[in-house]
Structure formats: structure tokens, C-alpha cells
C-alpha positions as CSV (number, residue, x, y, z in Angstrom):
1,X,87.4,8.8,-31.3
2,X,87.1,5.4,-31.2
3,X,84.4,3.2,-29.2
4,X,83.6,-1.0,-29.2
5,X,80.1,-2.1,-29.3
6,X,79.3,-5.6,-29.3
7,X,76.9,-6.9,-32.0
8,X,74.9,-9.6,-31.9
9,X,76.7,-12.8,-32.4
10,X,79.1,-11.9,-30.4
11,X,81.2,-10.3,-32.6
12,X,82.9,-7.0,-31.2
13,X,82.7,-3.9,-33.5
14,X,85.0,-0.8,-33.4
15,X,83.8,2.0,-34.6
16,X,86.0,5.8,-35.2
17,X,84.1,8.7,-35.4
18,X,85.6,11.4,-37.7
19,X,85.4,15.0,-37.2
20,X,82.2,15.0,-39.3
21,X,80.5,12.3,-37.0
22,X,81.0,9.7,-39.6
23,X,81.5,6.7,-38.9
24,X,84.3,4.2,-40.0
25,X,84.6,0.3,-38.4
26,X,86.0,-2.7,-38.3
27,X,85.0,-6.0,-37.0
28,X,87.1,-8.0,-34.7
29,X,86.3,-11.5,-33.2
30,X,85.7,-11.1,-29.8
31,X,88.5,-12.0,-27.4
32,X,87.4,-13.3,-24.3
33,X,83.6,-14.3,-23.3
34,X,83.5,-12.5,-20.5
35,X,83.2,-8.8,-22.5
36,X,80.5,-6.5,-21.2
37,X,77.8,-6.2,-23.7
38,X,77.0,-2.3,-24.2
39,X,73.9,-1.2,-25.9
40,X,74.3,2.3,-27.5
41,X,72.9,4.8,-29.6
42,X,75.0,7.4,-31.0
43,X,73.0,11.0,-31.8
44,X,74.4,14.0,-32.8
45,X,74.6,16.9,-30.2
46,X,71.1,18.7,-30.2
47,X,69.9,21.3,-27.4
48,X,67.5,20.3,-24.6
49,X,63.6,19.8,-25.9
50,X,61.6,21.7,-23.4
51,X,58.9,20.0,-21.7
52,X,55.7,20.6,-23.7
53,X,53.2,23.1,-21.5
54,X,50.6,21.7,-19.6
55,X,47.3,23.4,-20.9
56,X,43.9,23.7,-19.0
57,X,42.5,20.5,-18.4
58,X,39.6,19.5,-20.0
59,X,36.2,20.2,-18.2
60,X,34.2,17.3,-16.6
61,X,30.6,17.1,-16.8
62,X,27.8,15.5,-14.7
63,X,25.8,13.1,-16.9
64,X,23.1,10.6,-16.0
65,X,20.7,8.1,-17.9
66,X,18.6,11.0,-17.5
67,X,20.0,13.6,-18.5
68,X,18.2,16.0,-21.6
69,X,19.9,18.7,-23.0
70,X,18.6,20.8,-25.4
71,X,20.5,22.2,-28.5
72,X,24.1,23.8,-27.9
73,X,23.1,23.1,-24.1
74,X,25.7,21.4,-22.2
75,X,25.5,19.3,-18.9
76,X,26.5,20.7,-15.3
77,X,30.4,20.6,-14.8
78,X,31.4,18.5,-12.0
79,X,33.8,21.0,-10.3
80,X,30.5,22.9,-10.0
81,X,29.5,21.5,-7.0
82,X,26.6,23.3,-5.0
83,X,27.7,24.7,-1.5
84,X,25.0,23.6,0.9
85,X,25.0,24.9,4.3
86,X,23.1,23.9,7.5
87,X,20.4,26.1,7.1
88,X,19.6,23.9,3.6
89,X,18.9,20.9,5.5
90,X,16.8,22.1,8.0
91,X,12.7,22.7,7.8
92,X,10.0,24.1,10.8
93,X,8.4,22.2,13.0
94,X,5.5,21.9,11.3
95,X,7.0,20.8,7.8
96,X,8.7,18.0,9.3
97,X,5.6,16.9,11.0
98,X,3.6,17.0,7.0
99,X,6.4,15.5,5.8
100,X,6.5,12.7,8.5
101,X,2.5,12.4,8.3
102,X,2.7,12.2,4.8
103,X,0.0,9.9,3.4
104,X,-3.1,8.4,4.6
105,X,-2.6,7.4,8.3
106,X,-3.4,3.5,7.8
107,X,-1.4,3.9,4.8
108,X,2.0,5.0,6.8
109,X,1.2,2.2,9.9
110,X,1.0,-0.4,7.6
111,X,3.8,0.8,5.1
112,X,6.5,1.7,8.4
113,X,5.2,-2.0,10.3
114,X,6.6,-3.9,7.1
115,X,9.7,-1.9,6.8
116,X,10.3,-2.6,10.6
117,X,9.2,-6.1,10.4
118,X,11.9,-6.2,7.4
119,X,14.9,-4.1,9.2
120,X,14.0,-7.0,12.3
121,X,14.4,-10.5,10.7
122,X,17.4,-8.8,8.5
123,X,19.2,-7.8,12.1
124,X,18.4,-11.5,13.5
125,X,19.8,-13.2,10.0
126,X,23.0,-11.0,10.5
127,X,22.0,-9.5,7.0
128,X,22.4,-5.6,6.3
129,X,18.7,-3.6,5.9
130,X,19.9,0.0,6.2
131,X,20.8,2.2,4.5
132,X,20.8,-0.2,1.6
133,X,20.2,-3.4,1.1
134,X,20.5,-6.3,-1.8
135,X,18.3,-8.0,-3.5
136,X,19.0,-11.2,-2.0
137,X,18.4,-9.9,0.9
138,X,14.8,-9.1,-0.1
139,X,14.3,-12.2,-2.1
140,X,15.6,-14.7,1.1
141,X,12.8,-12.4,3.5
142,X,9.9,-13.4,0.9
143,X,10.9,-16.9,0.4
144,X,10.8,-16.8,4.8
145,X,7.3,-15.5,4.5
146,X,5.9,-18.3,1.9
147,X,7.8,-21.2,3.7
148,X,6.7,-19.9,7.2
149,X,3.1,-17.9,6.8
150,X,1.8,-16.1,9.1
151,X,1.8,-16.3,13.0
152,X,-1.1,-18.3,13.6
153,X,-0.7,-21.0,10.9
154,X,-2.4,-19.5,7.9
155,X,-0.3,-19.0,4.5
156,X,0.1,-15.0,3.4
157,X,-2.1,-14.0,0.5
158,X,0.1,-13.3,-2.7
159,X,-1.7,-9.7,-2.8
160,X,-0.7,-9.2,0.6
161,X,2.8,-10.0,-0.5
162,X,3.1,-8.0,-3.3
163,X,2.1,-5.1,-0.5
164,X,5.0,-5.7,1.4
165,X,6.8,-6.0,-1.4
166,X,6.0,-2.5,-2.9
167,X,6.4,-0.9,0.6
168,X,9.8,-2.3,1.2
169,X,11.4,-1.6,-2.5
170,X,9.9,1.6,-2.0
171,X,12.3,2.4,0.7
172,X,15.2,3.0,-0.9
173,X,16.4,5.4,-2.9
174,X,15.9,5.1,-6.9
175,X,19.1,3.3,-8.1
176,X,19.9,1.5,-5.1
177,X,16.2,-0.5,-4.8
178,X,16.6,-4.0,-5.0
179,X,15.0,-5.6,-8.2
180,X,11.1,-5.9,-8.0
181,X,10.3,-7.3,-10.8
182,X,12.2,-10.5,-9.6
183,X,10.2,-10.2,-6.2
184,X,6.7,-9.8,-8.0
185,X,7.6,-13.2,-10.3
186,X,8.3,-15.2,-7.4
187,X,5.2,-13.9,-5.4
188,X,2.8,-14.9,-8.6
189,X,4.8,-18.1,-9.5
190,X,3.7,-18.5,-5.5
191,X,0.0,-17.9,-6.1
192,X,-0.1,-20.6,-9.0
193,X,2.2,-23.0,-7.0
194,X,1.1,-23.2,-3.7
195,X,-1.3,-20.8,-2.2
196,X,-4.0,-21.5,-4.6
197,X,-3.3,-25.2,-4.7
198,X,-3.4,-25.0,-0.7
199,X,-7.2,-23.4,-0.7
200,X,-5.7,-20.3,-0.4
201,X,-8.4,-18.2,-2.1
202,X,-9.5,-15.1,-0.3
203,X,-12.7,-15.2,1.8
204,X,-15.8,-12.9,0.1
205,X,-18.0,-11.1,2.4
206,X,-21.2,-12.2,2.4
207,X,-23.9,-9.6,0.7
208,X,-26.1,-7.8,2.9
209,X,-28.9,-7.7,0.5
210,X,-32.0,-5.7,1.0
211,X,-33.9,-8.8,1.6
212,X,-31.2,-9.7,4.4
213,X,-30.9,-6.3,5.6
214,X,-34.5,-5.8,6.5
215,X,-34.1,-8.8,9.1
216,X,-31.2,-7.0,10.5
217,X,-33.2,-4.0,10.9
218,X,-36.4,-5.9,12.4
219,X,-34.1,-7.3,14.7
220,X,-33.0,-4.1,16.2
221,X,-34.7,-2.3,19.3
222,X,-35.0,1.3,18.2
223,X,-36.4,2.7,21.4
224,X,-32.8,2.9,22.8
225,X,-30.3,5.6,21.0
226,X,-28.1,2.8,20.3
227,X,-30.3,0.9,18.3
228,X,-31.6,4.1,16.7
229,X,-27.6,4.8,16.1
230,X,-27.2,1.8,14.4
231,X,-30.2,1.4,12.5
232,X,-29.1,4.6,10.5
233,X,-25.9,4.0,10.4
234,X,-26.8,0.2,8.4
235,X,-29.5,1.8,6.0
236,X,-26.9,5.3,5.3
237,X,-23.9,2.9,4.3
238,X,-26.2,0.7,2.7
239,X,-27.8,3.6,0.5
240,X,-24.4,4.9,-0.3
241,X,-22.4,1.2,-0.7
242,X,-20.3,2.9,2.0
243,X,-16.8,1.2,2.8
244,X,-16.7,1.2,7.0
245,X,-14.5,4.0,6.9
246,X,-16.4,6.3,4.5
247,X,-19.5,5.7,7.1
248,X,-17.1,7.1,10.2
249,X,-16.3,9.8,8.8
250,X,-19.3,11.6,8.4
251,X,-19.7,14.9,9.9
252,X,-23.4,16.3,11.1
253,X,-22.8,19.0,8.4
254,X,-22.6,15.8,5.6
255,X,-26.0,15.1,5.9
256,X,-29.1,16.8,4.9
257,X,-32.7,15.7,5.3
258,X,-35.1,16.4,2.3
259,X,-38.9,15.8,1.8
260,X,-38.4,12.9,0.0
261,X,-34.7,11.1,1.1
262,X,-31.3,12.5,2.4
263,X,-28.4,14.2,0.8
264,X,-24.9,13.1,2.0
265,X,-21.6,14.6,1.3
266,X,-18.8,12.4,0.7
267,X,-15.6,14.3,1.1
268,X,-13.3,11.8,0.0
269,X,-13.3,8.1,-1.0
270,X,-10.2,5.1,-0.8
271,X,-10.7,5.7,-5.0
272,X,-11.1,9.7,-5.1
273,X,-8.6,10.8,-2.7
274,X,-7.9,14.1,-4.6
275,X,-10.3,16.7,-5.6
276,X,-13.9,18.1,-4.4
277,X,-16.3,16.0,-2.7
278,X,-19.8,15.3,-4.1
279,X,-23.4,15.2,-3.0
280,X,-25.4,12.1,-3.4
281,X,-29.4,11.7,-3.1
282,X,-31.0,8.8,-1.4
283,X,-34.5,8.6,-1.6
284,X,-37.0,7.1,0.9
285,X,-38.4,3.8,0.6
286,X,-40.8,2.3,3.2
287,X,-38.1,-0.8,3.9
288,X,-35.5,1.2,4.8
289,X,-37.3,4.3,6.1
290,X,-33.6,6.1,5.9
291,X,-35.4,10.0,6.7
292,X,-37.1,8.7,9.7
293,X,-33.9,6.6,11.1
294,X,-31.2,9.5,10.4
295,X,-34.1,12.2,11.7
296,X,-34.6,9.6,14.8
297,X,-30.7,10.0,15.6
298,X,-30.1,13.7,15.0
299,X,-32.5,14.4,17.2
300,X,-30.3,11.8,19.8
301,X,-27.4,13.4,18.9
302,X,-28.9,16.9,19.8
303,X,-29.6,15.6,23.5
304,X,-25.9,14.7,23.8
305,X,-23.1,16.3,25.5
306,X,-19.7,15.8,25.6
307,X,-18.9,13.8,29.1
308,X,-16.4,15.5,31.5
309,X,-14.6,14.1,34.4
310,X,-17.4,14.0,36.6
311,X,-20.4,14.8,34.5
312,X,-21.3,11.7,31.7
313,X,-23.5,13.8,29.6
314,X,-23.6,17.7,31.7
315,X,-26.8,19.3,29.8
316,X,-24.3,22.8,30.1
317,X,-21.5,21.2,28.6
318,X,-20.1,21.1,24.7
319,X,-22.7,20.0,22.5
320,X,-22.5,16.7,20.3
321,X,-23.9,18.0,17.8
322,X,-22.1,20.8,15.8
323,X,-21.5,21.0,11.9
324,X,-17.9,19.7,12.2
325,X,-18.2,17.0,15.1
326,X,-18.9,13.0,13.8
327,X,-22.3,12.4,12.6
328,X,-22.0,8.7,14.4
329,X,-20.5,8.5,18.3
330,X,-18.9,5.7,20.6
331,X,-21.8,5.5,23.5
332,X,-22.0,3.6,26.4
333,X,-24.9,1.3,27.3
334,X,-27.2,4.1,28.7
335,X,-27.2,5.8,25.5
336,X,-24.1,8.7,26.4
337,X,-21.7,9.6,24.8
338,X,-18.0,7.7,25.5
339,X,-14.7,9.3,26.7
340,X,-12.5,9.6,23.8
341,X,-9.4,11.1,26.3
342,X,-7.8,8.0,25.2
343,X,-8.6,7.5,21.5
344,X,-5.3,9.3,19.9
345,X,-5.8,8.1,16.5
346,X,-9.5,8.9,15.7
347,X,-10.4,10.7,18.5
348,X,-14.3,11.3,18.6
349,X,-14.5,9.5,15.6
350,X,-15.5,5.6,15.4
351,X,-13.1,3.4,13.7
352,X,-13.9,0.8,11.3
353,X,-13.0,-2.2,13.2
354,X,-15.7,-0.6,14.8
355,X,-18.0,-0.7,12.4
356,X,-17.6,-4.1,11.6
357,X,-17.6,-5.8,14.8
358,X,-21.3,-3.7,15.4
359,X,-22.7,-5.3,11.7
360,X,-21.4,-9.1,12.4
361,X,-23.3,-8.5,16.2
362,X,-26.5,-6.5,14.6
363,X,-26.2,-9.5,12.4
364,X,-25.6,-12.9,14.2
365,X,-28.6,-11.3,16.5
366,X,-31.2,-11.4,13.5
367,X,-29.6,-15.4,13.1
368,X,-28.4,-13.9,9.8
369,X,-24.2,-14.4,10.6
370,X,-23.8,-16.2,7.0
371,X,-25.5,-15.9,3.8
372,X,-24.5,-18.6,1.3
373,X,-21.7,-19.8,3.5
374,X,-19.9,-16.0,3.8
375,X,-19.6,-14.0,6.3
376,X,-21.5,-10.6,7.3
377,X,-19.0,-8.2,7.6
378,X,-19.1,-4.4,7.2
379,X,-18.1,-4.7,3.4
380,X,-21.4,-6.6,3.5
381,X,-23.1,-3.4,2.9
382,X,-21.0,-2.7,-0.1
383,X,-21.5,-6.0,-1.9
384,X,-25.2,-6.3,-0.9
385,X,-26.9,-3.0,-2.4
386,X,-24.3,-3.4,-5.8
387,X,-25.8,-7.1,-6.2
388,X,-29.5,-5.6,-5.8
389,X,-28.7,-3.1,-8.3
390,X,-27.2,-5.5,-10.5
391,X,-29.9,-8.0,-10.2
392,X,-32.0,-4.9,-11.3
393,X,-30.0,-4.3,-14.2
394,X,-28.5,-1.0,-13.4
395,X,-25.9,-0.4,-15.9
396,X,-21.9,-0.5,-14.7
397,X,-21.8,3.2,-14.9
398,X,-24.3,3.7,-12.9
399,X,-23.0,1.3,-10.2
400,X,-19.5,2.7,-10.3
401,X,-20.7,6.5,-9.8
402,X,-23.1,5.2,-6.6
403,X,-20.0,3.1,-5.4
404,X,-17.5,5.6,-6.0
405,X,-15.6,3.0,-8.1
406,X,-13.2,3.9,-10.6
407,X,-15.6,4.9,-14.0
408,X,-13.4,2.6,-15.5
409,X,-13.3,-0.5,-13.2
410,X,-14.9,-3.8,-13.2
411,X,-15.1,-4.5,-9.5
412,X,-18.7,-4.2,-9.1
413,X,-19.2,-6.9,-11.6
414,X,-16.0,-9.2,-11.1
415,X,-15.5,-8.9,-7.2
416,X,-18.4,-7.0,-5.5
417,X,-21.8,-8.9,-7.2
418,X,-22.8,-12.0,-4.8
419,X,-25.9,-13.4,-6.8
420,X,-27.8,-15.3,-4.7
421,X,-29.8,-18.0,-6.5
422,X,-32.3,-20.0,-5.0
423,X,-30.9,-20.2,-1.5
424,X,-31.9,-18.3,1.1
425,X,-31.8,-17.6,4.9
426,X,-33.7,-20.6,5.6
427,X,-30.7,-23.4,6.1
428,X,-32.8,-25.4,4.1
429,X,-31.1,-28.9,3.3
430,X,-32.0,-31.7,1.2
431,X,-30.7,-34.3,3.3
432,X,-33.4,-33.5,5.6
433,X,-35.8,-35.7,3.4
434,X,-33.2,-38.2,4.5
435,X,-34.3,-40.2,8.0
436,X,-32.0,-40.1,10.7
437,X,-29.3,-43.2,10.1
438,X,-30.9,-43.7,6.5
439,X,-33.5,-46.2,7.8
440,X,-37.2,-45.4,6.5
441,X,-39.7,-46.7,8.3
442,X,-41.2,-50.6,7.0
443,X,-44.5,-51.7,8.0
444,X,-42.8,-53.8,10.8
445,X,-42.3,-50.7,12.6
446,X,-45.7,-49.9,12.5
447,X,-47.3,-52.7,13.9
């Protein structure tokens, strides 16, 4: 058998095969240019090769960053996927009301107003909020709030910032957040920049020291039941360095009158949110006669009732005062107690706005509405007895465990101490040695 195959060069081979397969060739110029090249490879005749068997494939296994296995333990396969049904997804009534209520209650309006305030200016930018986002997206929102500030003109605090920034990172699921860390550098690199540049430092409370508060009690007329209401409530949160808050939400059952001072129950604090409550002893002192104010109001609160439709205190009706009701009450100006049909987020209990706006107006009355150029606010009553105690030289413990502060923290020293020098309530000024326009009087003026 005899076949051509060109070779390379052009040159045209032939090849014979004898009957062994051998080969024997010649070589031949080629004869015309137009010869199809072939390219060949001669093998001897072999069987078919079967097609090798497919064998089980190998398994696939689920592994994450943080994944742990244990020795000779292996990860969950992937083609173990769990079979959920509908009944997995669903919870009672109930749970999904825990689980929506999760978290103190100002904790989830101010946490779920951010996020909406968020979802908002992403919708009116055209950018995408939900059900992820980017962290451009996040970074562009923060750089809107420093450039714009607030509504009415004034810059945001970088603390605030760094709220809304923890509450919107927070929304997202774990390895989908945007980056925080860049947020929280740009918020700082904010406070050194331009809010504290601006005058941006966050206004104190004034402290409602004892010397002050004495003037605010003087001021008030205790033979009506509001002013015996709030003359206990001042010296109470003042004995206890009570946030506004803490004071509300006394029950009649938190307080116990002794022969000497008053034992109140604190069920929780903002820093001890977990765990039991704890009694704390305030003793009587002739400036802030605390038995004879809280005894003055509990026997008020005994006289109330709570109003009906038609009745504003019925003597028949539900009692005021019961172990579990509020130690303090909304009244009206005659002294009874207010219709709380409407209150659905505190009920029966006062807020803290509350609170506050009754201490700046118990205050401003005694011409006491600054000290030192702050303000009297309700946190007044929290700075003022820690800076008595510290001017007393009351160790930090000690100050921490009456404040419910962290045993560890530093506030009462760093942010919670108003030392108040030589100035007092008295406006005094020494320009007032100075005559009116600057002109003394010459002896001209008194001929």
C-alpha cells in the first residue's frame, strides 16, 4: 500500500507499507503547487479504549471564616441542605410582638426614626437603602448631615452622629454592613475640623446644688398638692442623683418611710439594665426635709382617685394609690389627678420631658434659671448633689454607687462635677463699679 504525504518544504514523500507495517519511501519533488497538503499519522490497528468510568463525585462542604472544627470533624456538606417549611418561619402573636418591642422603648423610636430618615433621603437621591445598601451610600448620607445640620440651623454633634451611624450599620445583616469604621473616621476627623472649630461644644446643665436647690424649694407653695408633688419629687431625685426618667418611674411600693430618712427602690437604671434592683437609704436633713415632703404627698396621693368620664376625682372610684401605680401623677390645677385615656406610651406615668420642663419652671420662679451661665434642667439634679459630694470629698466609689454609674467610670469627675467657685446667684458684676458711659463724677458736677 502506498500513500503521499507532503513534508515540509514542499517536498512530496511516498511512503509503501509492507505487510509488517513497515515502512519504505521515496522522496519526489513536488509536481505542481497546487497539491493538497495532508497531515497524517499512521498507528497500527488497536481496539477501541473504553471511556474511563465516571466515579462519585467528590463531596462539597459548607465553610466560612468561621467555621471550627474539631479533630477528625468535618464541615456540613452542601447537598445537605435543611428542608424548612412554613410552619419554621412562623412565631405567635405574642413572640412577634417581644421580638418587635425588643429593646428599651426610646431606644427603638430613636433607632427605627434614623433608619427611616436614612431609607427617605436614599429614595429622594435615587440611591438603593433596602435590603442592602453600599457604603457610599452611607458615607454620601453623613457628609449631607455635616454640610446641611440640622433643621433649624444648628450643626449635628459628632456623638449624635456616631448614633446614627451605629443604628444604621446596625441594620444590615453581618457581611453585607457597609464599612463603619470609615464612617466613625470621618465623623471624628468632623469633630476636630469643623464642629469644634464652629463652637460646637455641647451645652452642660447647670448644677442644682444644695445651696441652689434650697431656693427652689423656698420658692414653692406647698399648701397646694402640686407644690407638695413637686417639692418631693426635687429633694427624692436630688437624694438619689436621679436621671428624669429614673424619678418617673417610681412605683408607691418603691418608697419606704423610716424614722430617720427614706428607702427607695431602684428597679433599673440607663447603666444597670440587667439584674436585681437595689435599695438605697436617704437620711433626713433639716434643708431638705425629704420624710416630711414624700409623707406630705403620700398622704395626697391617698385622697386621689382615678378620674372617670364624668367624675374628676369620684371618692368611690379606683384608688391612686396602690403598690404598683406611679409614685408621681399628671394633675390638673386643682390638685386631681389627669386623664391619661390618651397617653399610649407612658400611660399613668409622667414622662421626662415632663420632668424637665416642671425643674426649668420650679426654677426660673426662684430667679434661679442659670447658674454660672448653664442652664437648669432636670440633669440639674444629677450634676448638682455629685458636685456637693465631691466638694466634700466623697471618694469616686462612693459617688458612682449613689449615681448608679459604672464602678468603673469617670463621669462623675470628668462630665458630671460643676465646681462653682466664687460666683454665685447674685449676678454680681464688676463693671458695676464702672459709671454709666464711663464718666465719674468731677467736682464741676457738684457745684
Amino acid at each position: 500500500m502506498t500513500i503521499d504525504v507532503m513534508e515540509l518544504g514542499g517536498h512530496r514523500r511516498r511512503t509503501d507499507l509492507t505487510a509488517h507495517g513497515r515502512q519504505a519511501h521515496t522522496t519526489e519533488p513536488p509536481a505542481s503547487s497546487a497539491i493538497e497538503i495532508v497531515d497524517a499519522e499512521l498507528v497500527e490497528d488497536m481496539a477501541p479504549i473504553p471511556a474511563a468510568a465516571a466515579g462519585p463525585a467528590a463531596p462539597s462542604y459548607m465553610v466560612t471564616r468561621h467555621t471550627m472544627l474539631g479533630p477528625g470533624e468535618l464541615p456540613p456538606r452542601a447537598d445537605e441542605t435543611t428542608r424548612f417549611t412554613e410552619i419554621d418561619f412562623k412565631v405567635p402573636d405574642d413572640v412577634k410582638r417581644r421580638a418587635n418591642d425588643r429593646g428599651a422603648r426610646n431606644t427603638r423610636v430613636n433607632r427605627d426614626s434614623t433608619r427611616i430618615r436614612f431609607e427617605q433621603w436614599c429614595e429622594s437621591q435615587g440611591r438603593v437603602a433596602r435590603p442592602t445598601t453600599t457604603t457610599a451610600n452611607v458615607a454620601t448620607y453623613f457628609g449631607h448631615l455635616m454640610e446641611k445640620g440640622k433643621p433649624d440651623g444648628t450643626k449635628y454633634s459628632p456623638d449624635t452622629l456616631l448614633a446614627y451611624s451605629a443604628r444604621i450599620v446596625s441594620w444590615y445583616m453581618k457581611g453585607e454592613r457597609p464599612d463603619g469604621s470609615l464612617i466613625r473616621e470621618m465623623i471624628e476627623d468632623y469633630r476636630l475640623e469643623e464642629y469644634i472649630p464652629a463652637g460646637g461644644e455641647p451645652e452642660k446643665s447647670a448644677g442644682l446644688t444644695l445651696k441652689y436647690l434650697v431656693k427652689v424649694l423656698a420658692a414653692i407653695d406647698e399648701t397646694t398638692r402640686i407644690g407638695r408633688r413637686d417639692a418631693a419629687m426635687l429633694v427624692l431625685q436630688y437624694g438619689m442623683l436621679y436621671r428624669s426618667v429614673e424619678v418617673t418611674n417610681l412605683l408607691v411600693r418603691h418608697v419606704r418611710l423610716d424614722t430617720d430618712g427614706v428607702w427607695v427602690w431602684t428597679a433599673k437604671s440607663k447603666t444597670r439594665r440587667k439584674g436585681s434592683g437595689r435599695w438605697r437609704f436617704i437620711r433626713d436633713r433639716a434643708d431638705l426635709r425629704i420624710v416630711a415632703r414624700v409623707r406630705a404627698w403620700l398622704a395626697d396621693l391617698r385622697e386621689l382617685f382615678e378620674p372617670t368620664e364624668h367624675d374628676q376625682n369620684p371618692a368611690s372610684g379606683e384608688p391612686a394609690y396602690q403598690p404598683n401605680k406611679p409614685l408621681f401623677r399628671a394633675l390638673t390645677i386643682l390638685g386631681n389627678l389627669k386623664r391619661r385615656a390618651n397617653a399610649t406610651v407612658r400611660g399613668r406615668f409622667l414622662t421626662g420631658r415632663a420632668v424637665n420642663e416642671m425643674v426649668k419652671a420650679r426654677a426660673a420662679a426662684a430667679s434661679i434659671a442659670l447658674i454660672n451661665g448653664l442652664k437648669v434642667t432636670s440633669h440639674s439634679l444629677r450634676a448638682g448633689p455629685n458636685t456637693d459630694l465631691t466638694e466634700a470629698e466623697v471618694p469616686l466609689a462612693e459617688r458612682n454607687e449613689a449615681g448608679d454609674w459604672n464602678p468603673n467610670s469617670t463621669l462623675a469627675d470628668d462630665v458630671y462635677n460643676r465646681p462653682d467657685g466664687s460666683i454665685d446667684i447674685s449676678k454680681r458684676d464688676p463693671l458695676d463699679a464702672v459709671p454709666l458711659y464711663g464718666r465719674f463724677p468731677t467736682r464741676e458736677d457738684d457745684r
